[in-house]
PDB file of N, CA, C and O in Angstrom:
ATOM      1  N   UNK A   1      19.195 128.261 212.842  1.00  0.00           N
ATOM      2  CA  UNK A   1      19.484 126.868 213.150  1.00  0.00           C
ATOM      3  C   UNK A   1      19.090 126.592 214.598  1.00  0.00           C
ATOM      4  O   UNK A   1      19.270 127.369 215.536  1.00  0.00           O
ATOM      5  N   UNK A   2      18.437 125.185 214.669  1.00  0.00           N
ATOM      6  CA  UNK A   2      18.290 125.069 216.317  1.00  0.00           C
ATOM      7  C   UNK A   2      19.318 124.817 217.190  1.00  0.00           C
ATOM      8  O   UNK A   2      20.406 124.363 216.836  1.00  0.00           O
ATOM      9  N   UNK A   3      18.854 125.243 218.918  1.00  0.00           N
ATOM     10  CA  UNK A   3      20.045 124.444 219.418  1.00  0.00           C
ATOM     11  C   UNK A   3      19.158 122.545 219.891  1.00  0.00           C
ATOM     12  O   UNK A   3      17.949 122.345 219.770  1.00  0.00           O
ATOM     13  N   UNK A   4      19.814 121.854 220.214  1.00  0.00           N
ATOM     14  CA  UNK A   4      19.560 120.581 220.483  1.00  0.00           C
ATOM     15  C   UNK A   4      18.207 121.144 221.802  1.00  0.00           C
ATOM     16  O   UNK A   4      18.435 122.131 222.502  1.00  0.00           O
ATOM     17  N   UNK A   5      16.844 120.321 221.947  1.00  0.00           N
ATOM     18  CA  UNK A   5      16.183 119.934 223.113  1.00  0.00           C
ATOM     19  C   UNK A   5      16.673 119.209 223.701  1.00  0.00           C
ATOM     20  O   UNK A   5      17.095 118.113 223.330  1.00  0.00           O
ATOM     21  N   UNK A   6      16.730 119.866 225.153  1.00  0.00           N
ATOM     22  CA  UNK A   6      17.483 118.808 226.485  1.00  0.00           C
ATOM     23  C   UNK A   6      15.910 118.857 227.219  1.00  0.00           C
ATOM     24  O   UNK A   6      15.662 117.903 227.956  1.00  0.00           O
ATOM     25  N   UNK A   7      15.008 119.745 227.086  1.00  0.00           N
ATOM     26  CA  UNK A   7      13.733 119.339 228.070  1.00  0.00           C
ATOM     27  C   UNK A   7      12.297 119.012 227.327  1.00  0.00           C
ATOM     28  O   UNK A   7      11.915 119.391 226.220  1.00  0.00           O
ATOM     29  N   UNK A   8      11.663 118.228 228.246  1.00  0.00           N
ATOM     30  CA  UNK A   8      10.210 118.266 227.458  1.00  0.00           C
ATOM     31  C   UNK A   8      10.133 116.978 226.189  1.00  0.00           C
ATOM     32  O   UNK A   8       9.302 116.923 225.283  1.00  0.00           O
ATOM     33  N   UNK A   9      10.990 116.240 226.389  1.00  0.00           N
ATOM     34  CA  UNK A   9      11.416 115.685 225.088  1.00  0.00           C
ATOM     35  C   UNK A   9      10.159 114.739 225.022  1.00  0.00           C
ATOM     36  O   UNK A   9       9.804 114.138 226.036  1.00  0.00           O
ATOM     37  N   UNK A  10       9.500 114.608 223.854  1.00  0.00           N
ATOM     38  CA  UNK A  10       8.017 113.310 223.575  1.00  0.00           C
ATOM     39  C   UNK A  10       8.339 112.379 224.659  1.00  0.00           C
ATOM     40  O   UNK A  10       9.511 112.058 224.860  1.00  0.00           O
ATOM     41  N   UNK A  11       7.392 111.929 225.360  1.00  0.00           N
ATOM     42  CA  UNK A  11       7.497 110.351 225.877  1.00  0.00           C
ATOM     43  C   UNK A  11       8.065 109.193 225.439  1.00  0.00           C
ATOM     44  O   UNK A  11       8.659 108.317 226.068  1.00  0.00           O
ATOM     45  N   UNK A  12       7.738 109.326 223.973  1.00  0.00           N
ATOM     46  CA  UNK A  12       8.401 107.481 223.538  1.00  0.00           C
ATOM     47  C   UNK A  12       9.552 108.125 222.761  1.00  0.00           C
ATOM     48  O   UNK A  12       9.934 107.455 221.802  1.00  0.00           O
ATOM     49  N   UNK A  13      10.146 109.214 222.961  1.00  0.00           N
ATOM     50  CA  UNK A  13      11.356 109.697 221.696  1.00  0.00           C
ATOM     51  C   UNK A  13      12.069 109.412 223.293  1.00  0.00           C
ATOM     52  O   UNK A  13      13.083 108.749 223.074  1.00  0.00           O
ATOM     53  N   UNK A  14      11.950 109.622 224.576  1.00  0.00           N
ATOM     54  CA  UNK A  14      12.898 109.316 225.571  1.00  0.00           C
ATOM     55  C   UNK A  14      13.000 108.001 226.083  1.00  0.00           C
ATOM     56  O   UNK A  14      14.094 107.642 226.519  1.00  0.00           O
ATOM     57  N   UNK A  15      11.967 107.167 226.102  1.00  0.00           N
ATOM     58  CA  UNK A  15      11.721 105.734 226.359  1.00  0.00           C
ATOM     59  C   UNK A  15      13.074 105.295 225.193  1.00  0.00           C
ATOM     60  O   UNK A  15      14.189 104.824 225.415  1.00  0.00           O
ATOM     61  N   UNK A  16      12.440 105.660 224.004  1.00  0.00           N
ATOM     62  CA  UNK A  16      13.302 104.983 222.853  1.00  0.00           C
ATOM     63  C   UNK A  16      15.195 105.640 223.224  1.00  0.00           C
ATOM     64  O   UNK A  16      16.174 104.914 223.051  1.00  0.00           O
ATOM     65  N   UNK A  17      15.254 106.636 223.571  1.00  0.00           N
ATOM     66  CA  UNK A  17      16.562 106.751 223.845  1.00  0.00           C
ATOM     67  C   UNK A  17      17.069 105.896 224.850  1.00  0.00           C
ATOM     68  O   UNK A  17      17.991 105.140 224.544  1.00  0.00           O
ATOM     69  N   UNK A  18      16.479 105.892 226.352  1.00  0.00           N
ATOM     70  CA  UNK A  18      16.839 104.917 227.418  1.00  0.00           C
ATOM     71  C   UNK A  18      16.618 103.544 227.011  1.00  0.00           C
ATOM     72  O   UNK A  18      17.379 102.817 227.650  1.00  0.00           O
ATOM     73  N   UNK A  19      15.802 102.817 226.115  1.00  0.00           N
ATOM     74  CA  UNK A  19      16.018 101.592 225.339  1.00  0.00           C
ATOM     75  C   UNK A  19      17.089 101.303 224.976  1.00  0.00           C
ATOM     76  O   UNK A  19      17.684 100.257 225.235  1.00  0.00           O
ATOM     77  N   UNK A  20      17.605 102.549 224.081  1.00  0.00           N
ATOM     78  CA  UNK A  20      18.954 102.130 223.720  1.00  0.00           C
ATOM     79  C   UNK A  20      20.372 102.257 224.272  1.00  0.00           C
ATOM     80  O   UNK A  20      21.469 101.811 223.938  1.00  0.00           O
ATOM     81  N   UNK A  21      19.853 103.148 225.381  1.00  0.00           N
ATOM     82  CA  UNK A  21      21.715 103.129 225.844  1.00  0.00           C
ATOM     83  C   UNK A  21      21.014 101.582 226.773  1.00  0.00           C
ATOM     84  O   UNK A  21      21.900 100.780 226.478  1.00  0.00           O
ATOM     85  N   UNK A  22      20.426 101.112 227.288  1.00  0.00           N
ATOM     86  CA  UNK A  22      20.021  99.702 227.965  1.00  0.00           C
ATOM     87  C   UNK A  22      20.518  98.367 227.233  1.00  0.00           C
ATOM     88  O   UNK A  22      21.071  97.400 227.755  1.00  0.00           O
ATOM     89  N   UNK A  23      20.097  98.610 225.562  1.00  0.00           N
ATOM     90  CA  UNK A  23      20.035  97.607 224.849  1.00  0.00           C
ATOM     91  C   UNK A  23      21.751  97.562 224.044  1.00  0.00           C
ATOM     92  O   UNK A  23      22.416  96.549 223.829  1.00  0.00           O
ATOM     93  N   UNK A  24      22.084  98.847 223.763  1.00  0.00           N
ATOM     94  CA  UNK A  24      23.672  98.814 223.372  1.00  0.00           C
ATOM     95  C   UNK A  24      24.531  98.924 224.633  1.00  0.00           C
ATOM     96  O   UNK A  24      25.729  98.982 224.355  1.00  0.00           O
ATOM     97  N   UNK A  25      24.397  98.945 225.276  1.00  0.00           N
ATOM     98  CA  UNK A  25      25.247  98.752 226.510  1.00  0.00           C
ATOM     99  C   UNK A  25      26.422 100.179 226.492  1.00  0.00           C
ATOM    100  O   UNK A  25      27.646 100.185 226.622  1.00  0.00           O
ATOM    101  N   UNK A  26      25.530 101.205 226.294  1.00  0.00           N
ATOM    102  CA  UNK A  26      26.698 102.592 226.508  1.00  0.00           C
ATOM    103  C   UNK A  26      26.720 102.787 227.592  1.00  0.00           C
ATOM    104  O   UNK A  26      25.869 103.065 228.436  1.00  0.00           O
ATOM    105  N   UNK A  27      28.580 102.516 227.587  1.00  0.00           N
ATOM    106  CA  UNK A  27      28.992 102.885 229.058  1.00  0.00           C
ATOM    107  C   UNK A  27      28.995 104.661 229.372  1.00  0.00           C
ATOM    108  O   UNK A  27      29.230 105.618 228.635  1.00  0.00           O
ATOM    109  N   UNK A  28      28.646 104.561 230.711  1.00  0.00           N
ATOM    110  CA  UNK A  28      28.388 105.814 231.790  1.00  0.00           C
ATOM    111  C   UNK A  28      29.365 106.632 230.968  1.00  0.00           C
ATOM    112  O   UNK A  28      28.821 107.601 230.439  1.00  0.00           O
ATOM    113  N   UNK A  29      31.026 106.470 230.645  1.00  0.00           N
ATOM    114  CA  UNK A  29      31.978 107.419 230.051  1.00  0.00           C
ATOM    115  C   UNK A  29      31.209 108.312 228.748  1.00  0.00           C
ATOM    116  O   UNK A  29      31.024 109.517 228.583  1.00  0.00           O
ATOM    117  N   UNK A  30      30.857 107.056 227.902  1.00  0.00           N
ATOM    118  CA  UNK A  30      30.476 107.730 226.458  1.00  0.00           C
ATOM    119  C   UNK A  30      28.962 109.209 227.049  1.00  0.00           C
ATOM    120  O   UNK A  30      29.076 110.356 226.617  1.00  0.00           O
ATOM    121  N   UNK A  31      27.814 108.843 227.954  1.00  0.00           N
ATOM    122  CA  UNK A  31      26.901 109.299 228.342  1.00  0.00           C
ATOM    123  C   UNK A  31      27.620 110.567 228.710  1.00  0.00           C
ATOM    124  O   UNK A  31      27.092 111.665 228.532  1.00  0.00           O
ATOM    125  N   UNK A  32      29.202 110.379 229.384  1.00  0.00           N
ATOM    126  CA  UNK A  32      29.525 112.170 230.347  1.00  0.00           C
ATOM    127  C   UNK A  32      29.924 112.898 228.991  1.00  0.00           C
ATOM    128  O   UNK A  32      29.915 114.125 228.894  1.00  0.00           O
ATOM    129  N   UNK A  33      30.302 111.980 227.874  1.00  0.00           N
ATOM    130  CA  UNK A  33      31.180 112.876 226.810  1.00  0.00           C
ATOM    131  C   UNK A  33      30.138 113.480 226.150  1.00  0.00           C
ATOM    132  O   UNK A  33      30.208 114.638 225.737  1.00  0.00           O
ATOM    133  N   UNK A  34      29.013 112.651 226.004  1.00  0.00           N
ATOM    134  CA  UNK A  34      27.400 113.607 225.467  1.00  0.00           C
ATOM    135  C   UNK A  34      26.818 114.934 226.170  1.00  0.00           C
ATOM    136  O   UNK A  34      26.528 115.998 225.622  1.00  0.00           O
ATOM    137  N   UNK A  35      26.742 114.651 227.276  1.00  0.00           N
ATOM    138  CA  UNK A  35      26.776 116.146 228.397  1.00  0.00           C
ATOM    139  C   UNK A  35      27.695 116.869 228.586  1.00  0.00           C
ATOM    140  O   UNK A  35      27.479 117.929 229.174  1.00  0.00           O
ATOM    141  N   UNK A  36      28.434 116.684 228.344  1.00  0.00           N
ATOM    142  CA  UNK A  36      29.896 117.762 228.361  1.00  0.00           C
ATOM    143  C   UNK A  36      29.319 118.712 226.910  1.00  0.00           C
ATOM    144  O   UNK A  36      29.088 119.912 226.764  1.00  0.00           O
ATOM    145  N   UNK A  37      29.216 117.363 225.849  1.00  0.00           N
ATOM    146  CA  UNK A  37      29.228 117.858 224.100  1.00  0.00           C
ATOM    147  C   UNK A  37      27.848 118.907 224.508  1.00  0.00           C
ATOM    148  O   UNK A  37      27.911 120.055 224.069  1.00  0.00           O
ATOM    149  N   UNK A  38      26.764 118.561 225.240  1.00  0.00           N
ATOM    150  CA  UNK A  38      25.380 119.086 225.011  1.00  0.00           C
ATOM    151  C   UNK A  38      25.581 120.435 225.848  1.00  0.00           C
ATOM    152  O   UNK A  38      24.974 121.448 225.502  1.00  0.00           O
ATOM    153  N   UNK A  39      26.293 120.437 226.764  1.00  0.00           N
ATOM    154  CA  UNK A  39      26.592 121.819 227.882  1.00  0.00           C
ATOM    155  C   UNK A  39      26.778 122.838 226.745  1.00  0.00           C
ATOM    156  O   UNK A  39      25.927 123.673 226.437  1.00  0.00           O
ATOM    157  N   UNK A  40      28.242 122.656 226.017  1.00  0.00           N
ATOM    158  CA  UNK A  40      27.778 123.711 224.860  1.00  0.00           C
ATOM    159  C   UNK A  40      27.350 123.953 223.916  1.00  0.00           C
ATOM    160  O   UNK A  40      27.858 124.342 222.864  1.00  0.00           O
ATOM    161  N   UNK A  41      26.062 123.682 224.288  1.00  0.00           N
ATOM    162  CA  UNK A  41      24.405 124.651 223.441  1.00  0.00           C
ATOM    163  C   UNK A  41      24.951 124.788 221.911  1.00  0.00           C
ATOM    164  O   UNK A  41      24.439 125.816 221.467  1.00  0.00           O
ATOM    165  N   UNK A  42      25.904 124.089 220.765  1.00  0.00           N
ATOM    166  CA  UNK A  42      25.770 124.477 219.843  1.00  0.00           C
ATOM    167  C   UNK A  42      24.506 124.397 218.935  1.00  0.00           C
ATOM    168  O   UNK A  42      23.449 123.870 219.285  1.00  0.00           O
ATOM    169  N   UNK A  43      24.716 124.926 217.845  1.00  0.00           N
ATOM    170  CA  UNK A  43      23.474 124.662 216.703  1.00  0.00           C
ATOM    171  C   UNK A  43      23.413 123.978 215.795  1.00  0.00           C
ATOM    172  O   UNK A  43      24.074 124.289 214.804  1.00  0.00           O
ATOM    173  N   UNK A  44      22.503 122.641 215.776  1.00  0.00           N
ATOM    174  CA  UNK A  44      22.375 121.867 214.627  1.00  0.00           C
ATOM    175  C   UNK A  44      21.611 122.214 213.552  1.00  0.00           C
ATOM    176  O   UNK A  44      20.767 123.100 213.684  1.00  0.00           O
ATOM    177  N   UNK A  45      21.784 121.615 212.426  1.00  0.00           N
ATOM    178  CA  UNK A  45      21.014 121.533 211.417  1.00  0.00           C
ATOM    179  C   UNK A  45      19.621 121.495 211.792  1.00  0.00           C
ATOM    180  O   UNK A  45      19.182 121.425 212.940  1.00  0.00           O
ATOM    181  N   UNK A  46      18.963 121.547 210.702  1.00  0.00           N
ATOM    182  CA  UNK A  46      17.285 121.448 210.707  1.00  0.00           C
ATOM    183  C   UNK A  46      17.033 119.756 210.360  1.00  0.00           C
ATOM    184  O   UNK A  46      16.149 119.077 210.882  1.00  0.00           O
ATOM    185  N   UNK A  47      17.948 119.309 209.440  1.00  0.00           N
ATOM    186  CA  UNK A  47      17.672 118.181 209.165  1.00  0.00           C
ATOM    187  C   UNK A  47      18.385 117.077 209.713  1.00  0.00           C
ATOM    188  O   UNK A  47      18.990 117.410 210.733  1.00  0.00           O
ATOM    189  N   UNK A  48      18.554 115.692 209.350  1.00  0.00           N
ATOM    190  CA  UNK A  48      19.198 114.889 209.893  1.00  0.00           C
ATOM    191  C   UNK A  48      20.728 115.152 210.073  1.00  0.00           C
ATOM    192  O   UNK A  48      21.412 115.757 209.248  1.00  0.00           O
ATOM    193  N   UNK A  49      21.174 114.640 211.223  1.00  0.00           N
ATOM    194  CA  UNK A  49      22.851 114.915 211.374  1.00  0.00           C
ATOM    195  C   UNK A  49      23.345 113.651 212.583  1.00  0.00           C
ATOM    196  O   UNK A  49      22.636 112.872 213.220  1.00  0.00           O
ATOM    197  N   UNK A  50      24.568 113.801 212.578  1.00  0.00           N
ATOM    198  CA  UNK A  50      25.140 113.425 213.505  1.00  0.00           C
ATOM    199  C   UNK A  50      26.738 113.533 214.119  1.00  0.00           C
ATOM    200  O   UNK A  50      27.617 114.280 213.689  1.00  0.00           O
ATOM    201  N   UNK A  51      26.843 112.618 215.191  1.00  0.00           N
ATOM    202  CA  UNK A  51      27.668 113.441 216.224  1.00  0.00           C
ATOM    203  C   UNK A  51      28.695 111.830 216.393  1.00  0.00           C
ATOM    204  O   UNK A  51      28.334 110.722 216.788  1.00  0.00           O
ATOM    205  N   UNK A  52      30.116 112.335 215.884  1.00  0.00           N
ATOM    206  CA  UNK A  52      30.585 110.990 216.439  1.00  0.00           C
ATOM    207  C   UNK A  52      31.378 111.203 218.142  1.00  0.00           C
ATOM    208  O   UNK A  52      31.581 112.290 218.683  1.00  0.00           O
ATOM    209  N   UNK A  53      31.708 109.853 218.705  1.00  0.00           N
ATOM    210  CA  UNK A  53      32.102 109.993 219.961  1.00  0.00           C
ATOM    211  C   UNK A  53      33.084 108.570 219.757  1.00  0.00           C
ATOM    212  O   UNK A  53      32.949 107.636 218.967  1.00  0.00           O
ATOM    213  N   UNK A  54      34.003 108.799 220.695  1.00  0.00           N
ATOM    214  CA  UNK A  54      34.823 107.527 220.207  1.00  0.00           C
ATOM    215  C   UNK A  54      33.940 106.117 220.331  1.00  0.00           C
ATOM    216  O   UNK A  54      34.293 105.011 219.919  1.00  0.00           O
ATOM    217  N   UNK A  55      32.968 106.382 220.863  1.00  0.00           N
ATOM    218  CA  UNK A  55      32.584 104.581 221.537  1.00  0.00           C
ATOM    219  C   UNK A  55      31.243 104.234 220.879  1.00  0.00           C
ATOM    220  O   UNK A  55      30.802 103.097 220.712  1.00  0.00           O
ATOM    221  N   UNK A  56      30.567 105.585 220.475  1.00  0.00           N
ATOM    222  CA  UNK A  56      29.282 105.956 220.126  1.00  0.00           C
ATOM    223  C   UNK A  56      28.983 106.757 219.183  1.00  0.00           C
ATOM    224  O   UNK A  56      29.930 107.373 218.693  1.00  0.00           O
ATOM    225  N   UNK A  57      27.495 107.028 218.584  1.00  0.00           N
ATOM    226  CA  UNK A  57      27.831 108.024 217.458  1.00  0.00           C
ATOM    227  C   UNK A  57      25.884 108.354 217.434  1.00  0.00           C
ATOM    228  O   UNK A  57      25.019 107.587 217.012  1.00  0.00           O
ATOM    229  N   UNK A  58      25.711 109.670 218.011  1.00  0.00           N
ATOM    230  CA  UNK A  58      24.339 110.100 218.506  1.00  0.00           C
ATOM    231  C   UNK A  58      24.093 110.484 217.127  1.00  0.00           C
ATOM    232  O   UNK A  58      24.986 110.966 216.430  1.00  0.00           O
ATOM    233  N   UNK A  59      22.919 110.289 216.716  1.00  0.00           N
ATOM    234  CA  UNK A  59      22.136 110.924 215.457  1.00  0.00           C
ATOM    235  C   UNK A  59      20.862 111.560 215.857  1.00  0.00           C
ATOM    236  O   UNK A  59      20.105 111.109 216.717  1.00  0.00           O
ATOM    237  N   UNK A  60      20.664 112.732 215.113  1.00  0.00           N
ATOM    238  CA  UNK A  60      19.592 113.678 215.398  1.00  0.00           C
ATOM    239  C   UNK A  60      18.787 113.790 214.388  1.00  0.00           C
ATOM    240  O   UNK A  60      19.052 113.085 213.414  1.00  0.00           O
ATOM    241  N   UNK A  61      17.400 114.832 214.304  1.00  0.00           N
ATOM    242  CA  UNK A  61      17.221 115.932 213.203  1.00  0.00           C
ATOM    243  C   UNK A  61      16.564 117.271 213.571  1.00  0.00           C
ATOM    244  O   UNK A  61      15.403 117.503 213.907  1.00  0.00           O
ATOM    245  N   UNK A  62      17.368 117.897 213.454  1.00  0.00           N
ATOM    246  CA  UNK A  62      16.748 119.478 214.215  1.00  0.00           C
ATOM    247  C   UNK A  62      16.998 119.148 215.276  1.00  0.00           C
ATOM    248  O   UNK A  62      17.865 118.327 215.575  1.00  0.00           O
ATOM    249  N   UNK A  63      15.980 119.981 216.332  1.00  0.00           N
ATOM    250  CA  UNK A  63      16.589 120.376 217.301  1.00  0.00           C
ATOM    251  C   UNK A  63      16.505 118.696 218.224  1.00  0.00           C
ATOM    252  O   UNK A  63      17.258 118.706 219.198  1.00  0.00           O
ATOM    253  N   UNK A  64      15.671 117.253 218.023  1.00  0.00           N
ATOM    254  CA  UNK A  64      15.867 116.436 218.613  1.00  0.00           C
ATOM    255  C   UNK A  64      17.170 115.020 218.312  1.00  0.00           C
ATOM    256  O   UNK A  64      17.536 114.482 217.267  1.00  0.00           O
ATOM    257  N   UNK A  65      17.519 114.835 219.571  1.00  0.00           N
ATOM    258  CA  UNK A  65      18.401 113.487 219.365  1.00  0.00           C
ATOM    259  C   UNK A  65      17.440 112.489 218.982  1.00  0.00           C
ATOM    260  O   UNK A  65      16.398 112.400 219.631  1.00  0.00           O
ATOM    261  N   UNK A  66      17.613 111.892 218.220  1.00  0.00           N
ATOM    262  CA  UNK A  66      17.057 110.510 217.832  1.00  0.00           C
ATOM    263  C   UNK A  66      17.301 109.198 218.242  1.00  0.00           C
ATOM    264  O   UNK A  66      16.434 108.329 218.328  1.00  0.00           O
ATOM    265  N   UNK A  67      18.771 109.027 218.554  1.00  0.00           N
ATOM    266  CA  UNK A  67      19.283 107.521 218.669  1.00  0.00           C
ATOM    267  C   UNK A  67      20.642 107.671 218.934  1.00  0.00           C
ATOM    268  O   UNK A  67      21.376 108.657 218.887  1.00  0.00           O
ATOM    269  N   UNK A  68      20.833 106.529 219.214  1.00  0.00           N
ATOM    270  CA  UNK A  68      22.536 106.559 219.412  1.00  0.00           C
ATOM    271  C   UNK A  68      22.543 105.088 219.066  1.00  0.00           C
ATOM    272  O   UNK A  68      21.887 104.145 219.510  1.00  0.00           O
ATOM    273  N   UNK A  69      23.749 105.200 217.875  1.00  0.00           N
ATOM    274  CA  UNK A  69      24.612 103.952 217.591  1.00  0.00           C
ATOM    275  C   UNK A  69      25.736 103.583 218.130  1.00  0.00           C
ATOM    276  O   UNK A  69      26.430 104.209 218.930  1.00  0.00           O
ATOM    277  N   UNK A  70      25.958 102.211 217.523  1.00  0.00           N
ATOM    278  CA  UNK A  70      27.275 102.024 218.035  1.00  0.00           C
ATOM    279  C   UNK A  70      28.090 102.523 217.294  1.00  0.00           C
ATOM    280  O   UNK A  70      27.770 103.462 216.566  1.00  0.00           O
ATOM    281  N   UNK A  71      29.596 101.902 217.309  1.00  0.00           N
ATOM    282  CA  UNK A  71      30.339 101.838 216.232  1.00  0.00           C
ATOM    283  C   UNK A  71      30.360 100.885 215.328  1.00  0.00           C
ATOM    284  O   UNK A  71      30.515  99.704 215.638  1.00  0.00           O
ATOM    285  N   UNK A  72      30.164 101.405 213.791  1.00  0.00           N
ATOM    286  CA  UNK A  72      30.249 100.027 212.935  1.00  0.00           C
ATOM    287  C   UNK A  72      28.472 100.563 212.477  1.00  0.00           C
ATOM    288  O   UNK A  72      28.061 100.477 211.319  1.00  0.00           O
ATOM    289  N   UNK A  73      27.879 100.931 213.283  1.00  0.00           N
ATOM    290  CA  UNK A  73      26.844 101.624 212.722  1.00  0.00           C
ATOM    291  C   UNK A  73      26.503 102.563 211.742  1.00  0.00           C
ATOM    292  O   UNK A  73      26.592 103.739 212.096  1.00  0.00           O
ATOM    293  N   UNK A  74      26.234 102.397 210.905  1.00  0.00           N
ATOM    294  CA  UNK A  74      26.385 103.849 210.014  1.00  0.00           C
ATOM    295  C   UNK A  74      24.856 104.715 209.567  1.00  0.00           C
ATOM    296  O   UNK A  74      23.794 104.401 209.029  1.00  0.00           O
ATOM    297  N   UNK A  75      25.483 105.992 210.159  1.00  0.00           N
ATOM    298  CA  UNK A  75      24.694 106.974 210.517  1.00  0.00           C
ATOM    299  C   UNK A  75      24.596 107.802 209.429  1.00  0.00           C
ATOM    300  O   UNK A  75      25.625 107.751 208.755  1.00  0.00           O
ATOM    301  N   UNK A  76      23.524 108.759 208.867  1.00  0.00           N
ATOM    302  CA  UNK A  76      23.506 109.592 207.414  1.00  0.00           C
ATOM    303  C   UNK A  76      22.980 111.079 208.693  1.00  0.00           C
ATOM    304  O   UNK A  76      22.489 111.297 209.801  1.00  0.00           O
ATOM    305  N   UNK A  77      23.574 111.753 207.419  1.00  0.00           N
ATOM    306  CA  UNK A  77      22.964 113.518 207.851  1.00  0.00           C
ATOM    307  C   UNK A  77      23.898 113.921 207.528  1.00  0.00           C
ATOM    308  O   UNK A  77      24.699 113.343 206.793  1.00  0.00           O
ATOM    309  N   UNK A  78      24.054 115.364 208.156  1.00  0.00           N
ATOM    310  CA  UNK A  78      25.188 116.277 208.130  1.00  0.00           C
ATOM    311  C   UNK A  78      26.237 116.077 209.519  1.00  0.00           C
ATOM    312  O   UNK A  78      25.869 116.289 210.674  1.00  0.00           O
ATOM    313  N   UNK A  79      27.682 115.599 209.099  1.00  0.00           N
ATOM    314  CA  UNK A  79      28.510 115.038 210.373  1.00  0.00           C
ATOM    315  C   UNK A  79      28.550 116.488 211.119  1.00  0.00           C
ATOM    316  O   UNK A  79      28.525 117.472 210.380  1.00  0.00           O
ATOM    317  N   UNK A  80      28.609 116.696 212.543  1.00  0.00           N
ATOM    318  CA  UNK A  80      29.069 117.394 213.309  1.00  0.00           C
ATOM    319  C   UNK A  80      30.178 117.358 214.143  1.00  0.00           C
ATOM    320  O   UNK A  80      30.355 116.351 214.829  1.00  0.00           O
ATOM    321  N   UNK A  81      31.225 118.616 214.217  1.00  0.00           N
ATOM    322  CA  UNK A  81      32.574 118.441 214.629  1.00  0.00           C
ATOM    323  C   UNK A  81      32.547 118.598 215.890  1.00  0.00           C
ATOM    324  O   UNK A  81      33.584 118.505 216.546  1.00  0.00           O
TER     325      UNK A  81
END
């Protein structure tokens, strides 16, 4: 299983992430609870998944993040605890 990419990430897969914490308005809190979550290096799935957070709810597949929703958003994959 992979662990999540934190470096090197495509050009428009990071544009498209900073789009969206810009365009959903995720506050700085929800962003520290993602780096705290990402510090420990667990292992995701190969395929689609995701990650809830009280304010937010990051969706991946393999080893990249994809997006982050809000709440009220609904996200498919395998949930992560």
């Amino acid at each position: 299983m992979p662990e999540i990419r934190r470096a090197q990430l495509p050009p428009a897969l990071l544009a498209h992430l900073l789009d969206r914490i810009r365009q959903r308005h995720i506050p700085a809190v929800q962003l520290g609870l993602l780096a705290v979550w990402l510090d420990t290096q667990l292992e995701v799935p190969f395929g689609p998944w995701f990650k809830r957070f009280p304010g937010m709810t990051l969706r991946g597949e393999g080893e990249l993040v994809k997006t982050l929703l809000l709440r009220g958003q609904l996200p498919y994959g395998q949930e992560l605890s």
